[in-house]
C-alpha positions as CSV (number, residue, x, y, z in Angstrom):
1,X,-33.7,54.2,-6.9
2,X,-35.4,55.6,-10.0
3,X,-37.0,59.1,-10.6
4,X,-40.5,59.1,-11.5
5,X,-41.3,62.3,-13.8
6,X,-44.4,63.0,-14.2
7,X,-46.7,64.9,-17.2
8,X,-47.0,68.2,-14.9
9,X,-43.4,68.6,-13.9
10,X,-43.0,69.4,-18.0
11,X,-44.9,72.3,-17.8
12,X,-45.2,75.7,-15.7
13,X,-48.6,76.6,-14.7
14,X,-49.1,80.3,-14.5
15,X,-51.6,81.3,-12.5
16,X,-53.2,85.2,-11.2
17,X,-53.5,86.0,-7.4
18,X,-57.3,84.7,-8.2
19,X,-56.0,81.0,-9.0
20,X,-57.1,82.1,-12.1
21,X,-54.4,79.9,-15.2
22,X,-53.2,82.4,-17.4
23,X,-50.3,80.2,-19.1
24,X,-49.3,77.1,-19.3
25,X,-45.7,77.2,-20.5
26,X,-43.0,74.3,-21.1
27,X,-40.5,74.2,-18.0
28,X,-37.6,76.1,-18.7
29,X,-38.6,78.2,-22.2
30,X,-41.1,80.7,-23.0
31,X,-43.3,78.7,-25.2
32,X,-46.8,78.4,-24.5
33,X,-48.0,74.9,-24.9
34,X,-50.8,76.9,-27.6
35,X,-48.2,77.3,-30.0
36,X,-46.7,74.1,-30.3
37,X,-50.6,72.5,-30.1
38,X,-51.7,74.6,-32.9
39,X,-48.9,73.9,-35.3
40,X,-49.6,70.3,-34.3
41,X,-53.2,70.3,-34.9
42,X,-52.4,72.1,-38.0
43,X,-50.6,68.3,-39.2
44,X,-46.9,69.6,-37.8
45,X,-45.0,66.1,-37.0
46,X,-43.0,66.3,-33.6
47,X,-40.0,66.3,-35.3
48,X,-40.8,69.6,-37.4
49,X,-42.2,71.4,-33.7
50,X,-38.2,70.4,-32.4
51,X,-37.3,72.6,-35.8
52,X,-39.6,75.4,-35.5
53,X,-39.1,75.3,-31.7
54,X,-35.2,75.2,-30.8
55,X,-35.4,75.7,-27.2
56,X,-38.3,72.8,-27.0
57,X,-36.7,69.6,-26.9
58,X,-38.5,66.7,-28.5
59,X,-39.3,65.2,-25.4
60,X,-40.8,68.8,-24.1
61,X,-42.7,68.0,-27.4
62,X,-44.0,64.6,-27.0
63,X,-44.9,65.9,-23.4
64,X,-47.2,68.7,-24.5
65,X,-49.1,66.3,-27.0
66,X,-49.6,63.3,-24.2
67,X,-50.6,65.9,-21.8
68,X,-53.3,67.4,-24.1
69,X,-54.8,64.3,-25.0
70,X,-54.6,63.0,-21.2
71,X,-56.6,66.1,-20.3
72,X,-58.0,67.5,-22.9
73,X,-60.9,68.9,-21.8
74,X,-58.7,71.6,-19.7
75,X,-56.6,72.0,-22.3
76,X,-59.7,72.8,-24.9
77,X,-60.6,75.0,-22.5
78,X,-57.2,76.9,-21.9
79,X,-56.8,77.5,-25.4
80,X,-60.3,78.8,-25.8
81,X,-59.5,81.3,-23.2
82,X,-55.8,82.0,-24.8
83,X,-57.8,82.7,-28.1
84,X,-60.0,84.7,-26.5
85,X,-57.7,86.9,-24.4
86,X,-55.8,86.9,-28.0
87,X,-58.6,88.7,-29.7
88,X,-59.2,91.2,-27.0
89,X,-55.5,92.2,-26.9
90,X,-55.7,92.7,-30.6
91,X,-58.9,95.0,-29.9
92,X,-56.9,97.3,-27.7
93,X,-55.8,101.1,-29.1
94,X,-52.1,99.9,-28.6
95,X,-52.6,96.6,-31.4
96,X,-54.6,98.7,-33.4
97,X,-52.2,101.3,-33.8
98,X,-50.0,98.7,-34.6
99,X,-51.6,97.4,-37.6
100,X,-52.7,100.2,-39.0
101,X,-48.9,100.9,-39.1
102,X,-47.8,97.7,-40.5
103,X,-51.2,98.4,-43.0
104,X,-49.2,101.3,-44.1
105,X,-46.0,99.8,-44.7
106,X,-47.5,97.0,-46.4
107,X,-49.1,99.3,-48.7
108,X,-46.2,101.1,-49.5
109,X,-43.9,98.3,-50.0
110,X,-46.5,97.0,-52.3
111,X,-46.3,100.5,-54.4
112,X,-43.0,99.8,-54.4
113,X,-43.1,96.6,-55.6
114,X,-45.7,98.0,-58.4
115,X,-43.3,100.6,-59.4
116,X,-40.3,98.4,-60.1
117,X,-42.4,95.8,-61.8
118,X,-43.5,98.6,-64.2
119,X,-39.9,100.0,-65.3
120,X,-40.6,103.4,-63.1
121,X,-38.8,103.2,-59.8
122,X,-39.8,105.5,-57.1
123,X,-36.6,107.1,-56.9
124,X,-35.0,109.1,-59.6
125,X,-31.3,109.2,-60.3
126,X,-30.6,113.2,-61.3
127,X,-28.7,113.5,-64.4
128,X,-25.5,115.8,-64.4
């Protein structure tokens, strides 16, 4: 007798207490089927997604794009709202915290950068 897998059973569908779908994930990883979809709508070939995504296999990968295309009218819509819910994380006091940290940093370690380039390193080595 043969075992009939079908699309779903490749993914986990996260829902809230609402019925509400907050993630749809590939069974047994963490990945988000948004991920591998935008690296694959960004011209990513399966083969590279198996690369970039070592716990995905590249059958997990061939699922994800058949399931999108066999629905995607849900799945426009599920990354919509994953953009969406995206943005309004990043718009929280917690992200924006955040960058203006790593704004910081980046700013320094282009100084940095600057200084070295120019001969005059930030540091100075004291003479004795």
């Amino acid at each position: 007798m043969s075992t009939v897998t079908t699309l779903e059973s490749y993914f986990d569908f996260i829902r809230t207490p609402a019925d509400t779908l907050l993630s749809i994930r590939v069974t047994g990883t963490r990945v988000g089927i948004e991920y591998i979809l935008r690296e694959y709508m960004q011209g990513a070939s399966p083969e590279e997604l198996a690369l970039r995504f070592p716990t995905v296999t590249l059958e997990q990968i061939h699922a994800t794009i058949t399931y999108s295309l066999a629905h995607w009218d849900e799945v426009a819509e599920y990354l919509r709202s994953v953009s969406l819910r995206q943005r309004d994380d990043a718009s929280q006091p917690e992200f924006r915290g955040q960058a203006a940290f790593v704004a910081a940093l980046r700013d320094r370690l282009n100084a940095a950068r600057r200084d070295l380039a120019s001969g005059d390193p930030p540091w100075s080595i004291a003479a004795d």
